[in-house]
Every structure is written in structure tokens, then in C-alpha cells.
N, C-alpha and C positions, 0 to 999 in steps of 0.2 A: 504494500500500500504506500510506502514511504516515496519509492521512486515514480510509482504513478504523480503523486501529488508533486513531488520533485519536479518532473520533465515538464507537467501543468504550471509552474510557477516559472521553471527556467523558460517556456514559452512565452507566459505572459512579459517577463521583467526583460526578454531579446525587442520584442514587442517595442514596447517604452522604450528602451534606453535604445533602438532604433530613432524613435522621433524624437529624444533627446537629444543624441548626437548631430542629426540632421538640422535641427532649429540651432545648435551651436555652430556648424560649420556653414550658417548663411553666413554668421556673425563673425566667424573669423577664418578660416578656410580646413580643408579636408583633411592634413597632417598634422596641423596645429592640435585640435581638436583629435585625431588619433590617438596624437603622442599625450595628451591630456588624458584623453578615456587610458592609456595601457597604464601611464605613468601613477595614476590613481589607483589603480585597478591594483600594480604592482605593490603600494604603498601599505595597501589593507590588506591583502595577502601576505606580507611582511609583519604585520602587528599581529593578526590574526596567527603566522605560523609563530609568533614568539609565544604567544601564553599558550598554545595549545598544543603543539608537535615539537618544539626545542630539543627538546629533550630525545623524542622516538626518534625525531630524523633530522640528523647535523647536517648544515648545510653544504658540506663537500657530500653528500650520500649522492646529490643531483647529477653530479659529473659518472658514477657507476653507472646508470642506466645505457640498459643497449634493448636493440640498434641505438645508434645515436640519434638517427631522424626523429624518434618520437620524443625528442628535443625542441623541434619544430613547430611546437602548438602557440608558443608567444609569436615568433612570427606571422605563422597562419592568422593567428587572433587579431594584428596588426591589419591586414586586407582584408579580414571578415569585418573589421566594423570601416572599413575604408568602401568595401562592396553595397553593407547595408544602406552606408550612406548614400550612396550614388542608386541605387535602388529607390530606395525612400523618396528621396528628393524628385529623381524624375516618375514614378509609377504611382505615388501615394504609399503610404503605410500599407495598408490592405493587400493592395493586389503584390507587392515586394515580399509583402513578409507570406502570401500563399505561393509566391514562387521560390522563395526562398525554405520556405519548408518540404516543397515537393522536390527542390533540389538534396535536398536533405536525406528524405525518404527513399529517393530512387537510389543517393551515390551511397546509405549505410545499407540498404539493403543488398544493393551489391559486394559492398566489403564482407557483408553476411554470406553470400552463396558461395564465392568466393574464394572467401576465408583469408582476406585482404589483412595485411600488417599483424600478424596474430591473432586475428578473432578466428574463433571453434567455426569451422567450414557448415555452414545447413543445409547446403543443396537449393534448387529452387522446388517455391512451393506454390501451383497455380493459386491456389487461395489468395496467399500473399500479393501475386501478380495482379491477380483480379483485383482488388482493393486496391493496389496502387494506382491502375488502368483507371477507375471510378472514382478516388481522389484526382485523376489529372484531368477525368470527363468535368465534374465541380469546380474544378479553376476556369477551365474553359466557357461552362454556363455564369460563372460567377463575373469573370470578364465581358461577358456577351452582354449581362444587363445592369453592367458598371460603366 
């Protein structure tokens, strides 16, 4: 139940802090506001790892992790909110943030059948396909009378 409610919050608060960033970068430009949202972003994740993890996981434990790529997620996260924004601004919140989830849905389900960067391999599963197929038929009708 937890990560239900989880992914339901982490949607809504991608949501928001989409047209938050967006109404920031009218006001001062796209990088600016990047390096603003990560450098924040990094600062609370620093307070937050001091009273809560210090102690489990020292901060050289980060350089052990392999492959190294999955290293990559601050980066990524730097064009993910670089993308949102450019999304947002020209399409409207709505229609970005349903293309941006359907992006979502199609490229983890693939790292699912897959069995992409370490995730457990599932095979495909028509059910799954079909639901996908019928979320991407809903963006299409949803666009059609937006």
C-alpha cells in the first residue's frame, strides 16, 4: 500500500513542481532555474542524509556502486526537469505531463521485458500491452477535445 500511495504522490508533487519550474524559468531562464531546482534539491538530500543515514552509509560508500552508469541519475534528473520544462511551457501542464507519463510507461515497461540495467527480465505480457495501447488510445481522445 505504501508504494501505491508513494508513486500517487510522486505523480502529483512531478505535476506541481513541473509548473513551478516553468513559471520560474519565464522569470529567469531554463538553466538558471535547473541548477536552482538540483542545487536545492541536493541541499535537502544532504540535511536529510545527515540525521538519518550518516551513520549506515558514509559518504565514500557512493563511489563503490557499479556499473558506474547508475551514477547517472543526477545528470538525467538535470534534463528531466530541463525537458518538463520545455514540455510544460509549450503543450500546457496536462497534455506534457500525459505525454510524459506515457513516455514513462512504455520506456519502464520495456526495461521490464527486457530486463534492461538489472531489472528481473518478465517477458511480455498482452494484458500489459493492451493497457498500454488504451492509455495511449486516452491521450489521443484527451488531445482530440483539448
Amino acid at each position: 500500500m505504501f508504494g501505491f500511495i508513494a508513486a500517487l504522490v510522486s505523480g502529483a508533487l512531478m505535476s506541481i513542481q513541473g509548473v513551478f519550474n516553468t513559471e520560474v524559468t519565464k522569470q529567469t531562464g531554463t538553466w538558471l532555474t535547473n541548477s536552482f531546482v538540483q542545487f536545492t534539491g541536493f541541499l535537502l538530500c544532504l540535511v536529510i542524509w545527515f540525521f538519518k543515514e550518516r551513520k549506515k552509509h558514509p559518504p565514500m560508500e557512493i563511489f563503490a556502486v557499479e556499473p558506474k552508469y547508475y551514477l547517472l541519475g543526477g545528470v538525467i534528473g538535470a534534463f528531466i526537469t530541463f525537458t518538463v520544462i520545455a514540455g510544460m511551457s509549450t503543450l500546457g501542464p496536462a497534455k506534457a505531463v500525459m505525454l510524459i507519463v506515457a513516455a514513462q510507461l512504455i520506456v519502464a515497461y520495456l526495461i521490464e521485458v527486457f530486463g534492461i540495467f538489472g531489472v528481473e527480465k518478465t517477458g511480455l505480457d498482452w494484458m500489459k500491452l493492451l493497457g498500454t495501447g488504451l492509455f495511449l488510445a486516452g491521450i489521443f481522445i484527451f488531445k482530440a477535445r483539448g
